[in-house]
mmCIF file of the N, C-alpha and C atoms, coordinates in Angstrom:
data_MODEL
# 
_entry.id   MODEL 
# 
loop_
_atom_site.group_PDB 
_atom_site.id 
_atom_site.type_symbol 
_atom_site.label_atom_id 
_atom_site.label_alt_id 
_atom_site.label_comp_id 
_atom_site.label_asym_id 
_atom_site.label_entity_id 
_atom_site.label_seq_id 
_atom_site.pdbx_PDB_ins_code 
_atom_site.Cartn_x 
_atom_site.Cartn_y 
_atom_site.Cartn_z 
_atom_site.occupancy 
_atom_site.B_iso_or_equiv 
_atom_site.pdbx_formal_charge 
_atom_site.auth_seq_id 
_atom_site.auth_comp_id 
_atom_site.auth_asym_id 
_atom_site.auth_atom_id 
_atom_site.pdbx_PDB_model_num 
ATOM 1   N N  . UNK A 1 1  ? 0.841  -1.161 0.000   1.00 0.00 ? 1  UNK A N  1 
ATOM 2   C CA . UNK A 1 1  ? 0.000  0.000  0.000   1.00 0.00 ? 1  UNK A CA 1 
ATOM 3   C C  . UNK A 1 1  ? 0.900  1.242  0.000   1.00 0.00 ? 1  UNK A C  1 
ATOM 4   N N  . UNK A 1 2  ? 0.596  2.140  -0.962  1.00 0.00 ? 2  UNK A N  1 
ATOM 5   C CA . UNK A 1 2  ? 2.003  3.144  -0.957  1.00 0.00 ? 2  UNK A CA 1 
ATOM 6   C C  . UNK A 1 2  ? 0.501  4.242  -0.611  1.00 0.00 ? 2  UNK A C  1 
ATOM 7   N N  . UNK A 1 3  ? 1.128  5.449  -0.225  1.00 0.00 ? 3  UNK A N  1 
ATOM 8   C CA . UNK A 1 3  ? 0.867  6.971  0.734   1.00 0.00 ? 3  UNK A CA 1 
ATOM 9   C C  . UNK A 1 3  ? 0.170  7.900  -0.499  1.00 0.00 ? 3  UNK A C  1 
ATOM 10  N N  . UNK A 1 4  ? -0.783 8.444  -0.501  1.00 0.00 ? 4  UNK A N  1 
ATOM 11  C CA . UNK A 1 4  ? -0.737 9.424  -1.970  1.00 0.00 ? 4  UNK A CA 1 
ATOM 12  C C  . UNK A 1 4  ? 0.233  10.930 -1.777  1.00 0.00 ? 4  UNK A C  1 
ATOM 13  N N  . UNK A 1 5  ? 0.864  11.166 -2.549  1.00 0.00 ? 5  UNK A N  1 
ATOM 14  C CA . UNK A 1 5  ? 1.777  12.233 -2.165  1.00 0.00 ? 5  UNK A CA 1 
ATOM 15  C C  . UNK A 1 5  ? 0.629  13.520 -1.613  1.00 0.00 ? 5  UNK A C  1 
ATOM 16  N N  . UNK A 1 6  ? 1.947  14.173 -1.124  1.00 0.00 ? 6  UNK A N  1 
ATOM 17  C CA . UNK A 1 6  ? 1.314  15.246 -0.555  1.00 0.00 ? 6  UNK A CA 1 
ATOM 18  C C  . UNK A 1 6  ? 0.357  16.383 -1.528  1.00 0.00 ? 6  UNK A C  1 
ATOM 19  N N  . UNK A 1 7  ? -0.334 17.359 -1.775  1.00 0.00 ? 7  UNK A N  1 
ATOM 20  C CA . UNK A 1 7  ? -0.443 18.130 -2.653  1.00 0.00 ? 7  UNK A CA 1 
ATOM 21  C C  . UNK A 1 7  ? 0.293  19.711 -2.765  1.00 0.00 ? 7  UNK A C  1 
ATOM 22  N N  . UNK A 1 8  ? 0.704  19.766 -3.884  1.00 0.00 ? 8  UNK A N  1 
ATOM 23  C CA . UNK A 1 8  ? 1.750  20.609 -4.239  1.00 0.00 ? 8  UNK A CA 1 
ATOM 24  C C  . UNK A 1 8  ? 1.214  22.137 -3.636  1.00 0.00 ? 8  UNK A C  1 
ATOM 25  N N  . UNK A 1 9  ? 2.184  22.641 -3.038  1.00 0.00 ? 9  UNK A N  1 
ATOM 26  C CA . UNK A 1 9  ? 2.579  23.922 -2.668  1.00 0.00 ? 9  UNK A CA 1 
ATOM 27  C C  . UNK A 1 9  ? 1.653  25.657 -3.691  1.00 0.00 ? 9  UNK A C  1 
ATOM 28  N N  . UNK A 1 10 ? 1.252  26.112 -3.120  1.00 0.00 ? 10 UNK A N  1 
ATOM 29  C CA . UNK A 1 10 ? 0.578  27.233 -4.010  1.00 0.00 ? 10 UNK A CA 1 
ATOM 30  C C  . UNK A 1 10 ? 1.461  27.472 -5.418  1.00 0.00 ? 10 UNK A C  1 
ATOM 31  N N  . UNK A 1 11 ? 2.743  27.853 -4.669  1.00 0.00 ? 11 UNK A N  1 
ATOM 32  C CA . UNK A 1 11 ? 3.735  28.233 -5.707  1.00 0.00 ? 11 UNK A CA 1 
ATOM 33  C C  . UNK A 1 11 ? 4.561  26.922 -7.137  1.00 0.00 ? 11 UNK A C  1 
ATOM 34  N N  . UNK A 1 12 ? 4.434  25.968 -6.370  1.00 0.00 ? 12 UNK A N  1 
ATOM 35  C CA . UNK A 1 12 ? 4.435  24.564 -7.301  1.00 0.00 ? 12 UNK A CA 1 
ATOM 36  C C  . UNK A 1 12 ? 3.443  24.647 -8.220  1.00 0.00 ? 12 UNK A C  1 
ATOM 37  N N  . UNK A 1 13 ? 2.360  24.659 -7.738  1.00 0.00 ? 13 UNK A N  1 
ATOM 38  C CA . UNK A 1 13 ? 1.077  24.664 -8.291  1.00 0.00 ? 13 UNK A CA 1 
ATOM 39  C C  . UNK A 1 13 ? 1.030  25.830 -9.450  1.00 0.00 ? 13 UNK A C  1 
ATOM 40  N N  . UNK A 1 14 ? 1.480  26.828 -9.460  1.00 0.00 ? 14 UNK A N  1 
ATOM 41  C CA . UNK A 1 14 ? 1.697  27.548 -10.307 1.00 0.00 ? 14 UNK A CA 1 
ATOM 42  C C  . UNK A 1 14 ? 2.735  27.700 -11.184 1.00 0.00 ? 14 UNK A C  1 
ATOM 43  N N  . UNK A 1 15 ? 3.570  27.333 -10.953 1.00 0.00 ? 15 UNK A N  1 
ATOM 44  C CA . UNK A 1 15 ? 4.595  26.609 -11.739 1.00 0.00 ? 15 UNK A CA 1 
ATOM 45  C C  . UNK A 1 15 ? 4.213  25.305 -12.848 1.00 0.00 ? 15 UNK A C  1 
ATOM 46  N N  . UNK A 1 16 ? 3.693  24.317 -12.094 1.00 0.00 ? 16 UNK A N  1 
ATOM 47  C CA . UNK A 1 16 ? 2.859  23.313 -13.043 1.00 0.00 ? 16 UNK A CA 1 
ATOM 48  C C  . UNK A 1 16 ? 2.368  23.414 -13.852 1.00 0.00 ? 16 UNK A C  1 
ATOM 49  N N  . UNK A 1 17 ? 0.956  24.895 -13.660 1.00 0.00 ? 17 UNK A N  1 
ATOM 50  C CA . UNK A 1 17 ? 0.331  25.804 -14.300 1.00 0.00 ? 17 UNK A CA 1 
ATOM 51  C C  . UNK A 1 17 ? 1.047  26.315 -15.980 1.00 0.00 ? 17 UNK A C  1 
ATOM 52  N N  . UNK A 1 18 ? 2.264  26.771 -15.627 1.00 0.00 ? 18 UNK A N  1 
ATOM 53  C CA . UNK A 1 18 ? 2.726  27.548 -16.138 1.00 0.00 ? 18 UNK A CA 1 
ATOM 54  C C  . UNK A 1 18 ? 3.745  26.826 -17.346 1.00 0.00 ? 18 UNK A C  1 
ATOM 55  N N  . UNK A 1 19 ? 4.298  25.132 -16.427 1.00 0.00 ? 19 UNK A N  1 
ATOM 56  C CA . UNK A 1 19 ? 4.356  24.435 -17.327 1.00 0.00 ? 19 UNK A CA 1 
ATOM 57  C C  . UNK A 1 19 ? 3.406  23.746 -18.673 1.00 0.00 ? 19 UNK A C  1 
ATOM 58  N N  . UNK A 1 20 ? 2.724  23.269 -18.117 1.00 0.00 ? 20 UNK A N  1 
ATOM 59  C CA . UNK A 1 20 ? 0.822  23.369 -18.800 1.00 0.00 ? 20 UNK A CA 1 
ATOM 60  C C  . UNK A 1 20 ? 0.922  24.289 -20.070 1.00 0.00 ? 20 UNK A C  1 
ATOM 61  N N  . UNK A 1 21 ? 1.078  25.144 -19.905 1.00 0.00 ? 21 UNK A N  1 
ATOM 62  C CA . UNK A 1 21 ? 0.889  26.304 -20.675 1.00 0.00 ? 21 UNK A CA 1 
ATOM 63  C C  . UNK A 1 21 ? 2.473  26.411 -21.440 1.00 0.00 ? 21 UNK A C  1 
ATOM 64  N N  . UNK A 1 22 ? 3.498  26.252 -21.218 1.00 0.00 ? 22 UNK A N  1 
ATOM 65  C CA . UNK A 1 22 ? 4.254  26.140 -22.307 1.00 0.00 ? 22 UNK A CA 1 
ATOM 66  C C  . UNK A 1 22 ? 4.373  24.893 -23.355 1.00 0.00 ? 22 UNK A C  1 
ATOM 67  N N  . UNK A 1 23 ? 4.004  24.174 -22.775 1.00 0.00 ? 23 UNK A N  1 
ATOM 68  C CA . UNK A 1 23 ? 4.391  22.992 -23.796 1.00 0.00 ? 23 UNK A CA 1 
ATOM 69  C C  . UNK A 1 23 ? 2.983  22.623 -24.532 1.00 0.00 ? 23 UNK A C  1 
ATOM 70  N N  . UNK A 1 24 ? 2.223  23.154 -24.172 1.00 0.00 ? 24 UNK A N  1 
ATOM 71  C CA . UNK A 1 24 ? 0.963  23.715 -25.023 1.00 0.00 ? 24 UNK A CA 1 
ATOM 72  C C  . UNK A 1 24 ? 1.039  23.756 -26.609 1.00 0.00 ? 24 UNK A C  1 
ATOM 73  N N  . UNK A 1 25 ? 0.639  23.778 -27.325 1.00 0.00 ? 25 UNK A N  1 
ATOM 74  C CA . UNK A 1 25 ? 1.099  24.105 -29.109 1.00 0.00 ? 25 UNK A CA 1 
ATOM 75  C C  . UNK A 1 25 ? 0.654  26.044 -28.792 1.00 0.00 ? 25 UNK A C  1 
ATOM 76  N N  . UNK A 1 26 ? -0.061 26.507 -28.282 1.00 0.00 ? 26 UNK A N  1 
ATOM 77  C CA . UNK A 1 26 ? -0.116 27.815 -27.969 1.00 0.00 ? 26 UNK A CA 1 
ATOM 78  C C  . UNK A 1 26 ? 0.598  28.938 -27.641 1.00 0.00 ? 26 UNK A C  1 
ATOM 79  N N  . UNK A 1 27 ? 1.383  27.686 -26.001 1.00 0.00 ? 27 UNK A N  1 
ATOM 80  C CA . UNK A 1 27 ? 2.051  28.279 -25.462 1.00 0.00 ? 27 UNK A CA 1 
ATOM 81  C C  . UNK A 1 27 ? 3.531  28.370 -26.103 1.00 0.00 ? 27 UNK A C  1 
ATOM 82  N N  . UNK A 1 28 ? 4.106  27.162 -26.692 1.00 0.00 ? 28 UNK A N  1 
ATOM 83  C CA . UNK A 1 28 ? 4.918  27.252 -27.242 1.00 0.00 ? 28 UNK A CA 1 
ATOM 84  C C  . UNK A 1 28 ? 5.074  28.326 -28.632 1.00 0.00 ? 28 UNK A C  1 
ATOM 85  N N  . UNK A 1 29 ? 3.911  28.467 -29.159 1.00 0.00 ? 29 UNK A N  1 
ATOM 86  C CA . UNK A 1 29 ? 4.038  29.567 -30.351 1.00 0.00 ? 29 UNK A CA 1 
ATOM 87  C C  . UNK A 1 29 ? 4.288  30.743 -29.669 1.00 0.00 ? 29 UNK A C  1 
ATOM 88  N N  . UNK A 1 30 ? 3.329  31.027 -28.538 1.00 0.00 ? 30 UNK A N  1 
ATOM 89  C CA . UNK A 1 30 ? 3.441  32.148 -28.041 1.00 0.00 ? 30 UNK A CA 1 
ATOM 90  C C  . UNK A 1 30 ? 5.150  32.979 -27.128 1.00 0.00 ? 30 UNK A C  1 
ATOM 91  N N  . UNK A 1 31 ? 5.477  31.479 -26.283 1.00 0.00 ? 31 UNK A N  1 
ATOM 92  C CA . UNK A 1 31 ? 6.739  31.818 -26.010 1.00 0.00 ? 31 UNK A CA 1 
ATOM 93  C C  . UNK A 1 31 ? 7.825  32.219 -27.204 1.00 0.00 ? 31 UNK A C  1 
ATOM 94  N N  . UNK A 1 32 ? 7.923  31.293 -28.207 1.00 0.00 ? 32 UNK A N  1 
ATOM 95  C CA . UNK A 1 32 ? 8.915  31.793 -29.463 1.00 0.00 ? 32 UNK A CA 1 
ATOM 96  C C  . UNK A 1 32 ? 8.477  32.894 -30.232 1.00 0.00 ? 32 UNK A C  1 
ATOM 97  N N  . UNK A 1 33 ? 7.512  33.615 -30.212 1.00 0.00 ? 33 UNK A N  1 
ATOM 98  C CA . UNK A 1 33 ? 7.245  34.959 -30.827 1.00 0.00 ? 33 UNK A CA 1 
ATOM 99  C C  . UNK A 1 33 ? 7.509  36.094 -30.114 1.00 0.00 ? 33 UNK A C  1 
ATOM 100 N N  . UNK A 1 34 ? 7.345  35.650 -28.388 1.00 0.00 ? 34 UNK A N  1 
ATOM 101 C CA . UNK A 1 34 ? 8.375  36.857 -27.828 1.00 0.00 ? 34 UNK A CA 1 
ATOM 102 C C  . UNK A 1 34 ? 9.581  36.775 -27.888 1.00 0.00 ? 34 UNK A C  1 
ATOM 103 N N  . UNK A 1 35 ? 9.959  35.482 -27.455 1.00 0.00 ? 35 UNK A N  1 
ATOM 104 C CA . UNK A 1 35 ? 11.496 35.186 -27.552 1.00 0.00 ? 35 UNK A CA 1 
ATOM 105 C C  . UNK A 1 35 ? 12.159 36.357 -28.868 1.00 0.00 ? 35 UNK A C  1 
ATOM 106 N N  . UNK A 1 36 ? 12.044 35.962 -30.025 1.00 0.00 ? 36 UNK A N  1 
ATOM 107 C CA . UNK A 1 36 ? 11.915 36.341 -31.106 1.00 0.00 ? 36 UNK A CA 1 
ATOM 108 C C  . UNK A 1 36 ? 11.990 37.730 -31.710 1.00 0.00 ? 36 UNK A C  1 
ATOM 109 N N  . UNK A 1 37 ? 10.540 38.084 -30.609 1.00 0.00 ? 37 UNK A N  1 
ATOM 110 C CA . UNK A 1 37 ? 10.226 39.845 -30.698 1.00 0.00 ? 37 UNK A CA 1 
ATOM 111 C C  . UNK A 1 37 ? 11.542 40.507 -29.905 1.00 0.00 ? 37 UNK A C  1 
ATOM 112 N N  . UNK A 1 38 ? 11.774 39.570 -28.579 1.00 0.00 ? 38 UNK A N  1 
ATOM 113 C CA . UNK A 1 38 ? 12.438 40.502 -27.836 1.00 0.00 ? 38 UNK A CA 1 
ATOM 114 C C  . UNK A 1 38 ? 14.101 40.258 -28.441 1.00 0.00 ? 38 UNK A C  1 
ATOM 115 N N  . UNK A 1 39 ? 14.720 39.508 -29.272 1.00 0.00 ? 39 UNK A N  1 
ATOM 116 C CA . UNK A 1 39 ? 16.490 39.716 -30.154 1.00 0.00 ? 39 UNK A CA 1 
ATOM 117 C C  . UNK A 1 39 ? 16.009 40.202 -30.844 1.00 0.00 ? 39 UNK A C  1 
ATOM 118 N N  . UNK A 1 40 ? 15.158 40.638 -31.513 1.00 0.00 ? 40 UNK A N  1 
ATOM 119 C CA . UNK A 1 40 ? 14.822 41.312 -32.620 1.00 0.00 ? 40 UNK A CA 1 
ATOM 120 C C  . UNK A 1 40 ? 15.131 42.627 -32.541 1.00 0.00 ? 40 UNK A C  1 
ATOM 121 N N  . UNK A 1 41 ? 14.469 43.082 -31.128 1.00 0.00 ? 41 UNK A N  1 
ATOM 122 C CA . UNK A 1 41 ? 14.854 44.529 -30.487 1.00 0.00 ? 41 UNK A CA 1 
ATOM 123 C C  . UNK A 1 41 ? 15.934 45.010 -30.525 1.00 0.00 ? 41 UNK A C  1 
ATOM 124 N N  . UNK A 1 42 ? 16.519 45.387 -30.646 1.00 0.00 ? 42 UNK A N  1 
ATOM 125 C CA . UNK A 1 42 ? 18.137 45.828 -31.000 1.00 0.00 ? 42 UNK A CA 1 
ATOM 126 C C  . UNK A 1 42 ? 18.537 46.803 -29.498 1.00 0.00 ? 42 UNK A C  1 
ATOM 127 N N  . UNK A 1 43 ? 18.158 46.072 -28.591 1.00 0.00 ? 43 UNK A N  1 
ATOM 128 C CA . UNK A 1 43 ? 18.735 46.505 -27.237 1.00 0.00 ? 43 UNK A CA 1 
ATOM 129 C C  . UNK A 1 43 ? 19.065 45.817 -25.958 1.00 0.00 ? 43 UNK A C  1 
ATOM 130 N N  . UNK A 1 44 ? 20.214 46.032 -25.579 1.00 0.00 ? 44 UNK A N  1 
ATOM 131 C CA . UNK A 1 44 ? 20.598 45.031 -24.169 1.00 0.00 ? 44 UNK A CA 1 
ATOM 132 C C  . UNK A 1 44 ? 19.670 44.302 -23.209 1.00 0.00 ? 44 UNK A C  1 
ATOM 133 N N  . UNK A 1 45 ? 19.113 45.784 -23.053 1.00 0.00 ? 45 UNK A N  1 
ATOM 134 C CA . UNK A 1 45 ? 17.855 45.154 -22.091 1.00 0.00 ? 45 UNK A CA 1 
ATOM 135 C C  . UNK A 1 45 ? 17.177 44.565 -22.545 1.00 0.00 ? 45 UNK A C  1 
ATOM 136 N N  . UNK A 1 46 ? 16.632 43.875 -24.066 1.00 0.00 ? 46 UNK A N  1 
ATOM 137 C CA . UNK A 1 46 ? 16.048 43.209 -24.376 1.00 0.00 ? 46 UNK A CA 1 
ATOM 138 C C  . UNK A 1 46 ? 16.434 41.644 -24.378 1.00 0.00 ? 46 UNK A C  1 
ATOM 139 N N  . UNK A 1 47 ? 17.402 41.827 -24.906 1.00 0.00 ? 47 UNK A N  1 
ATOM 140 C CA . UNK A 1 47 ? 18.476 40.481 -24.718 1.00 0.00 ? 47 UNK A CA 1 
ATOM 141 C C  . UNK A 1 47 ? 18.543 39.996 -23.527 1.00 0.00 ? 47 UNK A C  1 
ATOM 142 N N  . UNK A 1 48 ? 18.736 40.853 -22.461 1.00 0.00 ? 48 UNK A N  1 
ATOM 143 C CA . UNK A 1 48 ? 18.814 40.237 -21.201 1.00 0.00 ? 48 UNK A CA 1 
ATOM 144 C C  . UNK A 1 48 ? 17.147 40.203 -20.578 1.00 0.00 ? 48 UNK A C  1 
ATOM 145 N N  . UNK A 1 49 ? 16.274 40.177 -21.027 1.00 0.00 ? 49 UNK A N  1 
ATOM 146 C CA . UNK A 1 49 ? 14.860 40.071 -20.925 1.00 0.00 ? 49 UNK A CA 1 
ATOM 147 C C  . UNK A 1 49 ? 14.689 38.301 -22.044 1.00 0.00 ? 49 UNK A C  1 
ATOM 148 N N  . UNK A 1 50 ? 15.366 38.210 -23.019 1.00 0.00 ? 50 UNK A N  1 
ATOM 149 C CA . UNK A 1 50 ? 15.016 37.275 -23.774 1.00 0.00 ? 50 UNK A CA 1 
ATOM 150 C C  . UNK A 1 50 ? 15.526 35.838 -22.955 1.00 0.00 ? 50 UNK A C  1 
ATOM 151 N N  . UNK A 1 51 ? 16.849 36.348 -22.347 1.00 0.00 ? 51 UNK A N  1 
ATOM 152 C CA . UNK A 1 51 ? 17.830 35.429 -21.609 1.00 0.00 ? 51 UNK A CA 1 
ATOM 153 C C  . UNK A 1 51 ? 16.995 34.780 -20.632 1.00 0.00 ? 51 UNK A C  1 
ATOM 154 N N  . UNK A 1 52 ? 16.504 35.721 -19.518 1.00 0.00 ? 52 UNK A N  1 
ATOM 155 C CA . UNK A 1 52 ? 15.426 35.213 -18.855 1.00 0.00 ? 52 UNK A CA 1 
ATOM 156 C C  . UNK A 1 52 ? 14.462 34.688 -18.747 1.00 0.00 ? 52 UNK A C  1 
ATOM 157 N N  . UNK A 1 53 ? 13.718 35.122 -19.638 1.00 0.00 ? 53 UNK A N  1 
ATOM 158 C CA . UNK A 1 53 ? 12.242 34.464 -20.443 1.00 0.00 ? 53 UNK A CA 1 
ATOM 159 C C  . UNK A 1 53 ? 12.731 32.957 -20.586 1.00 0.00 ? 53 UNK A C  1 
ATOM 160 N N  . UNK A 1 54 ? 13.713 32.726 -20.932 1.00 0.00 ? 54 UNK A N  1 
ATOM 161 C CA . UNK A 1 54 ? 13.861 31.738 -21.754 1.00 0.00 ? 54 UNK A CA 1 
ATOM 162 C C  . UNK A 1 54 ? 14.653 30.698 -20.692 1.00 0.00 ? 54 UNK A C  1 
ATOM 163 N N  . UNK A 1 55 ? 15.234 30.983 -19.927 1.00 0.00 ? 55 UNK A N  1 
ATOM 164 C CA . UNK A 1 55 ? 15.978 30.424 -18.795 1.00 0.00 ? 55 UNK A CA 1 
ATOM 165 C C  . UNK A 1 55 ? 14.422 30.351 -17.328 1.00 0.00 ? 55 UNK A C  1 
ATOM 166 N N  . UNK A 1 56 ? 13.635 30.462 -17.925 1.00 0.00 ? 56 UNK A N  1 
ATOM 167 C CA . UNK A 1 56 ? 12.777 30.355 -16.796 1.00 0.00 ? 56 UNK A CA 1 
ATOM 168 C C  . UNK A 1 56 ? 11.692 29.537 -17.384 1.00 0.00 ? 56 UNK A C  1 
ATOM 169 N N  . UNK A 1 57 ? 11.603 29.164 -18.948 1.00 0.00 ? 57 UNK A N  1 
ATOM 170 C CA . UNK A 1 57 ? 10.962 28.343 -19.480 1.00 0.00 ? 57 UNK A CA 1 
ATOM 171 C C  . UNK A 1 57 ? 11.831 27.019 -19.215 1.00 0.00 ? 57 UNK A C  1 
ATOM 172 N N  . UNK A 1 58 ? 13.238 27.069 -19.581 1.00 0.00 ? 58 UNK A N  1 
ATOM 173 C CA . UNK A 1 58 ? 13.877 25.715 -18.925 1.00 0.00 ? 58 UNK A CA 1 
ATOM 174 C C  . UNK A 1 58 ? 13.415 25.721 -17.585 1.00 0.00 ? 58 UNK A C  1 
ATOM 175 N N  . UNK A 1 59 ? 13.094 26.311 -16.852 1.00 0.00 ? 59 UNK A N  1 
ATOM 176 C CA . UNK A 1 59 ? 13.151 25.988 -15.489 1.00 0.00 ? 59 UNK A CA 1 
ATOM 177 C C  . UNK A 1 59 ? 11.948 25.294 -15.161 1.00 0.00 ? 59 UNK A C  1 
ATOM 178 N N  . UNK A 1 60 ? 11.040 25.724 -15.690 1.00 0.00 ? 60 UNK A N  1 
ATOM 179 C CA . UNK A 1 60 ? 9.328  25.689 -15.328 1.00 0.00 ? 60 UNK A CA 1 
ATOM 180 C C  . UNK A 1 60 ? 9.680  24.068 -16.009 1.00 0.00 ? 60 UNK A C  1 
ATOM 181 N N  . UNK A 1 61 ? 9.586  23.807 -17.189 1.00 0.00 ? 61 UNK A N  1 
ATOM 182 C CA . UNK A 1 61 ? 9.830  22.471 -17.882 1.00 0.00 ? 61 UNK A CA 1 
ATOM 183 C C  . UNK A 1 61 ? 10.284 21.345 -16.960 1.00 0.00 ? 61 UNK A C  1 
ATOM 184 N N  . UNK A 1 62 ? 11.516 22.097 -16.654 1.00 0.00 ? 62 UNK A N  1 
ATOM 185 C CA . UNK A 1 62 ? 12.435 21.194 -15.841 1.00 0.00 ? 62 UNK A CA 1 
ATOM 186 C C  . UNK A 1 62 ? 11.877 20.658 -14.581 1.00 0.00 ? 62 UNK A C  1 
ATOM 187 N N  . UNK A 1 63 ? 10.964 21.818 -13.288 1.00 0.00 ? 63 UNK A N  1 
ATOM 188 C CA . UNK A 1 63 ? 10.613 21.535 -12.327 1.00 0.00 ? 63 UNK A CA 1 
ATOM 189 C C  . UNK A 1 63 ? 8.977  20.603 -12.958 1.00 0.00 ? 63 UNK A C  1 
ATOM 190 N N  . UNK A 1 64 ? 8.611  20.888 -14.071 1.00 0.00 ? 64 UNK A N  1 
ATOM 191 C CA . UNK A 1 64 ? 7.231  20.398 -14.293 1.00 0.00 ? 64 UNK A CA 1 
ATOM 192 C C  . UNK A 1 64 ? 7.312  18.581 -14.647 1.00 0.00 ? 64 UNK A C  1 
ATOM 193 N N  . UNK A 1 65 ? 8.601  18.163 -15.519 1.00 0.00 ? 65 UNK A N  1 
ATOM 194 C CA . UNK A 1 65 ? 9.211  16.736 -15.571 1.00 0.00 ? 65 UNK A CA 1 
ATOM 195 C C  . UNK A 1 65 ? 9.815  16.306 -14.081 1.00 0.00 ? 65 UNK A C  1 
ATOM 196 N N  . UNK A 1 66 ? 10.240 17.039 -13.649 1.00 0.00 ? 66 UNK A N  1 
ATOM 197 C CA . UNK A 1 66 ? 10.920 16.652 -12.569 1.00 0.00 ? 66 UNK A CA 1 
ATOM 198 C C  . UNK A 1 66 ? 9.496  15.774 -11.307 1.00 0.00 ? 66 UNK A C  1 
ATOM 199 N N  . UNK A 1 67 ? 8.592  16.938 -11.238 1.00 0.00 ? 67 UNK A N  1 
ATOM 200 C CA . UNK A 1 67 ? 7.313  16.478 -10.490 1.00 0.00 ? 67 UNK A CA 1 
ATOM 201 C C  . UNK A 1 67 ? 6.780  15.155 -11.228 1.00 0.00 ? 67 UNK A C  1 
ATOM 202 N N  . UNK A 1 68 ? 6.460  15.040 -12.483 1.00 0.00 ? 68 UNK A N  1 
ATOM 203 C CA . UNK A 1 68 ? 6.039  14.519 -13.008 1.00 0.00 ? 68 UNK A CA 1 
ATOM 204 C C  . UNK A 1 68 ? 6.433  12.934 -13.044 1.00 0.00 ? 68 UNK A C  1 
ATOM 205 N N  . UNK A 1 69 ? 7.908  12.450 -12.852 1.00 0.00 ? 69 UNK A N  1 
ATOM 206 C CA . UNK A 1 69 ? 8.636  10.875 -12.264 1.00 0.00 ? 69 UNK A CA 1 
ATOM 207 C C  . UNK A 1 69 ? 8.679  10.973 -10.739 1.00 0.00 ? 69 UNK A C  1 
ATOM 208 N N  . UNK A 1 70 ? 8.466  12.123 -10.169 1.00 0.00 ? 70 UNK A N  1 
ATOM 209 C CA . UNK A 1 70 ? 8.028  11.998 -8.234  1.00 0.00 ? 70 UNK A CA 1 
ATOM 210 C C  . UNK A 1 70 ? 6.419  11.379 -8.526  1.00 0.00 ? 70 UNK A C  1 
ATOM 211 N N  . UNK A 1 71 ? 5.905  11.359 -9.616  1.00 0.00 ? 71 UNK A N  1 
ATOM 212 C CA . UNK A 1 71 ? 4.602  11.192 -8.929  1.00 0.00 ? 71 UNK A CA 1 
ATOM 213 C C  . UNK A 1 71 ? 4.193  9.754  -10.164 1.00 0.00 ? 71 UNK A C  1 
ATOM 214 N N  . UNK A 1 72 ? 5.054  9.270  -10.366 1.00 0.00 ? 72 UNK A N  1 
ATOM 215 C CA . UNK A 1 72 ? 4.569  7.809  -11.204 1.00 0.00 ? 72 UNK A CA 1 
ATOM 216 C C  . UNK A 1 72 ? 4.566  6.532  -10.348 1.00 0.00 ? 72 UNK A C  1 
# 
């Protein structure tokens, strides 16, 4: 008899959310058209806005697979 895990944290939970939503066919169009919009911009701060965006989509992914073999 195994335990049902606990339920995820507000902020997990929104993260999950957020994974949901990128790997989406939507979300994914939608993330690569800012991505996109924002090198396109011909300014630092944009670049370092694209860097992020995009380093926080690995992240969300990452924590959203990661949950996802905790809970098989």
């Amino acid at each position: 008899m195994t335990d049902a895990p606990p339920p995820p944290s507000p902020f997990l939970r929104a993260v999950l959310r957020a994974d949901a939503f990128a790997v989406s066919t939507a979300g994914t169009m939608t993330l690569t058209i800012v991505l996109l919009t924002l090198l396109f911009i011909d300014s630092v701060v944009a670049v370092v806005a694209a860097v992020v965006v995009f380093a926080a989509w690995i992240a969300v992914g990452w924590t959203g697979r990661r949950y996802e073999r905790m809970n098989r």
